[in-house]
matplotlib code that plots the C-alpha trace (Angstrom):
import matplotlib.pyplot as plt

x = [82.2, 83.2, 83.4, 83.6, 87.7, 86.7, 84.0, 86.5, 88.7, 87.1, 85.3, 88.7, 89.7, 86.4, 87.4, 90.2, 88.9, 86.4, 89.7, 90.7, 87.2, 87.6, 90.9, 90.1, 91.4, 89.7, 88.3, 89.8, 91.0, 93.5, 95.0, 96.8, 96.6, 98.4, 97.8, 94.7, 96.1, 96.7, 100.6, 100.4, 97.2, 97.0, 94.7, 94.8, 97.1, 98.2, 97.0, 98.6, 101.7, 101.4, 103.0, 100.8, 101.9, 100.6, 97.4, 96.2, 97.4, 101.0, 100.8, 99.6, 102.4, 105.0, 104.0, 103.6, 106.7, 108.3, 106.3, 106.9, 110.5, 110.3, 109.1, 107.2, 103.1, 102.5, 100.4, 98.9, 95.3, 94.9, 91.3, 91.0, 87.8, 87.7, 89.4, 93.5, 94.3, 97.6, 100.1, 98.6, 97.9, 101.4, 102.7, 100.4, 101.7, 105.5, 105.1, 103.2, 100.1, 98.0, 94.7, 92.7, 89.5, 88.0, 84.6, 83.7, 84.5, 86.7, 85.0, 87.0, 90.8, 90.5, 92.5, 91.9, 88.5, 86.6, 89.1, 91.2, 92.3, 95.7, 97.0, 96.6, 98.6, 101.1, 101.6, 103.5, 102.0, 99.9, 98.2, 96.7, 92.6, 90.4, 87.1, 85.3, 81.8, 82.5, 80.5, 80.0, 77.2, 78.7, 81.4, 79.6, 77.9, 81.0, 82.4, 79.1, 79.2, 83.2, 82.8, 79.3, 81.2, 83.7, 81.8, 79.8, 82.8, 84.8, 81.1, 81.3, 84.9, 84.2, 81.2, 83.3, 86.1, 83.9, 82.0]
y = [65.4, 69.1, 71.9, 75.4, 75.7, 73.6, 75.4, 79.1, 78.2, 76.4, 79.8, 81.5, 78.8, 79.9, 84.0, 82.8, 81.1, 84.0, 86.0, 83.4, 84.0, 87.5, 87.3, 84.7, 82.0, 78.5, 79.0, 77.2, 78.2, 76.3, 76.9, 74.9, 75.3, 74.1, 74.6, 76.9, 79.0, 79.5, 78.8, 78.9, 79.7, 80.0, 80.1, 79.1, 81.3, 79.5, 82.4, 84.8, 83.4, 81.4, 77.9, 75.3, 74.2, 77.3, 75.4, 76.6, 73.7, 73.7, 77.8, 77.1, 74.2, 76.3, 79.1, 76.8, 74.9, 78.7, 79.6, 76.7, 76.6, 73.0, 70.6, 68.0, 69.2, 66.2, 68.2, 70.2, 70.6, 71.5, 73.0, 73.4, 74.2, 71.3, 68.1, 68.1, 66.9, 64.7, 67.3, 68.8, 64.9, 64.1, 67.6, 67.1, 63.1, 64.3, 67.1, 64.8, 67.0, 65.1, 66.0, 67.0, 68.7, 69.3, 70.7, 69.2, 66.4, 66.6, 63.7, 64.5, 64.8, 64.4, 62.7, 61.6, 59.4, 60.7, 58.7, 57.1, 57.3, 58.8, 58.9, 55.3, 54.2, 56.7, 54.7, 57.3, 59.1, 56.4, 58.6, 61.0, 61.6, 63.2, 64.4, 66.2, 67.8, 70.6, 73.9, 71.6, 73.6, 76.8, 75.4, 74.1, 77.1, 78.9, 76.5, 76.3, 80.1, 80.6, 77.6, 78.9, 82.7, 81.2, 79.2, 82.4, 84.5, 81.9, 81.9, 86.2, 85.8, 83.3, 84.6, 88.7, 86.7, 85.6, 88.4]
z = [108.6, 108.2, 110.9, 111.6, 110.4, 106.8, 106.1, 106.7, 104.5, 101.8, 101.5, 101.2, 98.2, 96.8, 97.4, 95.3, 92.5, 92.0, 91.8, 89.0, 86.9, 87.0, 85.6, 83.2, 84.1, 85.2, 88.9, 90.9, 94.8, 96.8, 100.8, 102.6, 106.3, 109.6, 112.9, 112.1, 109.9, 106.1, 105.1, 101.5, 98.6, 94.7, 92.2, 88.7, 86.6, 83.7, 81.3, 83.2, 83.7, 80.0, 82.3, 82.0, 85.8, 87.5, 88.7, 91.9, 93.9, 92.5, 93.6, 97.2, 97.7, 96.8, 99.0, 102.2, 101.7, 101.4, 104.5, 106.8, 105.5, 104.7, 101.7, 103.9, 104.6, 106.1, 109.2, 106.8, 104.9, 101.3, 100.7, 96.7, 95.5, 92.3, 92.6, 91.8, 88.1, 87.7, 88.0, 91.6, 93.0, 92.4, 94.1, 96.6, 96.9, 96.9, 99.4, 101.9, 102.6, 105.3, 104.5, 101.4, 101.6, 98.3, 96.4, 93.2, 91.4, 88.2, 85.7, 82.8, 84.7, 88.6, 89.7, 93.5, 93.0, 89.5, 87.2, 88.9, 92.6, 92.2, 95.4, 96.0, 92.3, 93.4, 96.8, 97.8, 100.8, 102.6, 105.1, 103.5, 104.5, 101.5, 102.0, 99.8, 98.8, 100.5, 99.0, 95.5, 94.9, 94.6, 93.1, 90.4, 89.6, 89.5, 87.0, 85.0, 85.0, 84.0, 81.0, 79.7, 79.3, 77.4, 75.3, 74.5, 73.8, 71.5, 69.7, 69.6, 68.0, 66.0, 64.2, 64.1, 62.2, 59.5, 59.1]

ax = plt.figure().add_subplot(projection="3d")
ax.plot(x, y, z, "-o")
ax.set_aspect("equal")
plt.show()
């Protein structure tokens, strides 16, 4: 199911969504690639840039489009490390990306085959291949790790502010 060249640059959306944790913000990695090589990558900075569209995925299209000088990905793979939301599916829809290889499933907003499969009620880009599964483990650690910190620090701040 996945080679040598998934398995590269899934790790490199990973690299990227480690970036993201330490920075605070939700860790999540994207890159898109063509021909072998990475065109475009993001990671989650919504905090950072305080615009709730600066998802990983949204970053990485954006930089590929700019890089291959056109809007249309269609011979291009997104690696992301957590299944696209909404937002990304449709960016990712609109821009025509070919192939989607992704970690772990989103339950509570993905939006490729957790709850709903968005790229088939967008009918928009029909060939499109999504695969995914692809270092979940890791991933979900990652995820476990970044959500349990938070949850610890909101608890820390809460219980300073009423003492």
């Amino acid at each position: 199911m996945f080679d040598e060249t998934d398995s590269k640059f899934m790790k490199k959306a990973y690299l990227l969504a480690m970036r993201a944790y330490e920075e605070g913000e939700v860790p999540i990695g994207a890159v898109i690639v063509r021909e072998g090589k990475a065109i475009g990558e993001g990671y989650n900075q919504t905090e950072l840039l305080r615009d709730a569209t600066a998802h990983a995925e949204m970053i990485a299209i954006t930089a590929a489009e700019n890089t291959k000088d056109n809007w249309r990905l269609n011979d291009c793979t997104l690696y992301v490390t957590v299944e696209p939301c909404m937002m990304c599916t449709g960016a990712i829809s609109l821009s025509r990306i070919g192939r989607i290889v992704y970690g772990l499933e989103d339950p509570r907003i993905g939006f490729i085959s957790s709850r709903f499969d968005g790229l088939q009620e967008l009918n928009i880009n029909k060939s499109v291949t999504v695969e995914s599964g692809l270092m979940r483990n890791e991933i979900y650690e990652l995820m476990q790790s970044f959500f349990r910190e938070l949850r610890e620090r909101d608890k820390s701040n809460k219980s300073s502010r009423e003492s």
